[in-house]
C-alpha positions, -999 to +999 in steps of 0.1 A: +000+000+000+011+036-010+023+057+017+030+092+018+067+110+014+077+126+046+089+155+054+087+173+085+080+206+095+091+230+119+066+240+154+044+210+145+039+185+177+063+153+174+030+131+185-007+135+181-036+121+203-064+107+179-098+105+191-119+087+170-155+091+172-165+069+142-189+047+167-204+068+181-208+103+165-204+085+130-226+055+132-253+076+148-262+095+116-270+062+102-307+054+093-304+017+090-299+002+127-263-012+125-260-045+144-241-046+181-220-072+171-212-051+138-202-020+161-184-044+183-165-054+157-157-023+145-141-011+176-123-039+178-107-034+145-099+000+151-083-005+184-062-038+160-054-009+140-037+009+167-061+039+180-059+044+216-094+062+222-123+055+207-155+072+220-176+039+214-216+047+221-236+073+242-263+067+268-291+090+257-321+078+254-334+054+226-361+078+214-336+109+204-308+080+188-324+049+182-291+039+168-274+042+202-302+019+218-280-010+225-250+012+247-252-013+275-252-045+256-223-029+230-199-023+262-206-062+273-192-070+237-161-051+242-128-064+249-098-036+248-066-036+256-059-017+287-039+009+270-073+021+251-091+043+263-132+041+257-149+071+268-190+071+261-210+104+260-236+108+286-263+135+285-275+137+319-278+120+354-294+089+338-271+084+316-245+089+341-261+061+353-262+038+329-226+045+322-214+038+357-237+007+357-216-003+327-180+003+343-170+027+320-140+049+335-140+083+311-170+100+295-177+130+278-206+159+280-221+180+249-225+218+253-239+244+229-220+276+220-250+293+205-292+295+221-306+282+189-285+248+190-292+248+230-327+244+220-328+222+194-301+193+205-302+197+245-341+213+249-323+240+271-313+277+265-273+282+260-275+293+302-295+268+313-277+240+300-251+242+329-278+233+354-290+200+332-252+187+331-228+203+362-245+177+385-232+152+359-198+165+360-197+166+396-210+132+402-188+114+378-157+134+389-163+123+424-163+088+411-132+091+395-139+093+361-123+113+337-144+139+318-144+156+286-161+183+273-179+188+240-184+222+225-204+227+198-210+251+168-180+270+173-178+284+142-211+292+126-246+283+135-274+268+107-298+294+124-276+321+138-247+324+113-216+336+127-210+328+161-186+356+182-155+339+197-164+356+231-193+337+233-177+300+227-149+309+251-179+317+276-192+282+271-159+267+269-141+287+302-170+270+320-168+237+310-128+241+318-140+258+354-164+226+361-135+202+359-134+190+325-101+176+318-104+180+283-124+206+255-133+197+221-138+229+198-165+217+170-171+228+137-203+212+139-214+222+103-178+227+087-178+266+076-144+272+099-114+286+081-076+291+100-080+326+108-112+316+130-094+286+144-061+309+152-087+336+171-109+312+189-078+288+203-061+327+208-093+335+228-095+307+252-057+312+256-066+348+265-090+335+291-069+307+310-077+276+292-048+262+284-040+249+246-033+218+264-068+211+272-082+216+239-092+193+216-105+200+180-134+181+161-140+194+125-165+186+095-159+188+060-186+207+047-164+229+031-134+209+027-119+226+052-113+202+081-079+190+073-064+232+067-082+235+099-063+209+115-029+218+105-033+251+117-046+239+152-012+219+153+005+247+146-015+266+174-005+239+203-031+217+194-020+177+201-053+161+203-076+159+167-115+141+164-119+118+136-143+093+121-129+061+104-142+065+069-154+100+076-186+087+088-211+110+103-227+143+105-252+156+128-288+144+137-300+177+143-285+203+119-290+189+084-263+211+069-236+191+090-219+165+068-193+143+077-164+142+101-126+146+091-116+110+082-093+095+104-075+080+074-071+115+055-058+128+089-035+099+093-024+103+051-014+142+064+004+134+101+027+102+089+033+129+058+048+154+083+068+126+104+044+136+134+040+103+153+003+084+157+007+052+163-019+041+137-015+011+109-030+032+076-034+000+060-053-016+088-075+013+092-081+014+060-091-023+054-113-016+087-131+013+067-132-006+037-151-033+061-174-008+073-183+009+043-194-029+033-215-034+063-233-005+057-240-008+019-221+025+013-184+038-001-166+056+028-159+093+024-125+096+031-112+102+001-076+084+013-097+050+017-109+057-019-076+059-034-060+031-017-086+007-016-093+013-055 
């Protein structure tokens, strides 16, 4: 299999964190309900093909994800190394609960940069929202669990249009101040460019949050996510979100497509000698098996040239 020509460049990180979200936030966006032993096996695969986190389901409830349904009996199916990590996203108390019933050890929250989004995904206003999950964060902290915190439409909004950097460092700064040990910036519908990545990381920096705690999830909308990236790397930025084959989008903002392609991220990092620890070719076999299960070609347009 092809691999790319590398050559390094200066202030880049020598290592990069992926977090792939392809089980969860990819499979989710799926219409057809994708067997648990499927999604078991796809985990599996991807932690064969070296990814240390993979954020495998989320405990909302059945009626908002019906794809998500089987969270519980997914995590009975899964057998990972212990050097991989498998946070799950929880959306309140009760999925707290589910997710501590199910031993999971790291989970992750999902907070709204603009009112309009607040409403639609979390049926709260963008202040409100703290009071549906800071119990959350507080209970799972106190049992020792790692937390993460998801921010979305950092960028632009569907319904609002441009969204001012003050206000995602608002919602971010508060995430950080609840404990959140890590913050991922989302592009939730893909309109970033690297001037607004530069002035939103520059912002948060600005306000205390360190560029170590940041995270950043983009879509390709636009065809932007993988500029994006780069220019978060350049920024500090040592942890990316990706979705094996590029799967997903978002359930409630039709405009989102999918999610940076952990293969077309992996293509660009081994290119600049930054260190992953992912096997390309196993990932991309792994996509290739995906896209098969689900009847579909994968998006990432690095699993399209290699697998022909």
């Amino acid at each position: 299999m092809r691999k790319p020509q590398r050559a390094t460049v200066e202030g880049l990180p020598e290592r990069v964190t992926i977090y792939e979200v392809g089980p969860r936030d990819g499979l989710q966006n799926e219409d057809a309900i994708v067997d648990v032993a499927v999604k078991a096996e796809f985990v599996r695969r991807l932690a064969d093909a070296g990814l240390t986190t993979i954020e495998t389901t989320s405990f909302v409830h059945p009626k908002w994800v019906p794809q998500l349904a089987d969270a519980a009996e997914l995590l009975k199916l899964i057998e990972l190394p212990d050097a991989v990590r498998a946070p799950v996203l929880v959306p309140n108390e009760r999925g707290l609960d589910r997710a501590l019933e199910a031993g999971v050890q790291e989970i992750a929250i999902f907070a709204s940069a603009t009112e309009t989004f607040a409403q639609k995904n979390l049926n709260s206003t963008l202040d409100d929202q703290f009071a549906m999950f800071t119990p959350t964060v507080e209970r799972a902290l106190a049992a020792g669990l790692a937390v993460r915190g998801y921010v979305s439409m950092c960028y632009g909004d569907p319904w609002e249009g441009d969204v001012p950097v003050d206000q995602v460092v608002a919602v971010t700064k508060r995430l950080a101040d609840l404990g959140c040990h890590e913050l991922s910036l989302g592009d939730t519908i893909g309109v970033a460019t690297p001037g607004q990545v530069i002035d939103l990381i520059g912002g948060l920096q600005q306000a205390g949050v360190g560029v170590d705690q940041l995270a950043v999830h983009f879509h390709d909308t636009y065809g932007q996510a993988l500029a994006n990236t780069l220019t978060a790397l350049r920024e500090g930025v040592t942890v990316v979100d990706s979705s094996a084959g590029g799967l997903g989008g978002c359930p409630y903002a039709e405009s989102a497509t999918g999610n940076l392609a952990t293969e077309d991220l992996v293509w660009q990092l081994d290119g600049l000698g930054i260190e992953t620890g992912v096997d390309l070719e196993k990932l991309v076999a792994t996509s290739v098996w995906m896209s098969q299960q689900l009847g579909k070609p994968a998006a990432s347009r690095v699993v399209q040239a290699l697998a022909g």
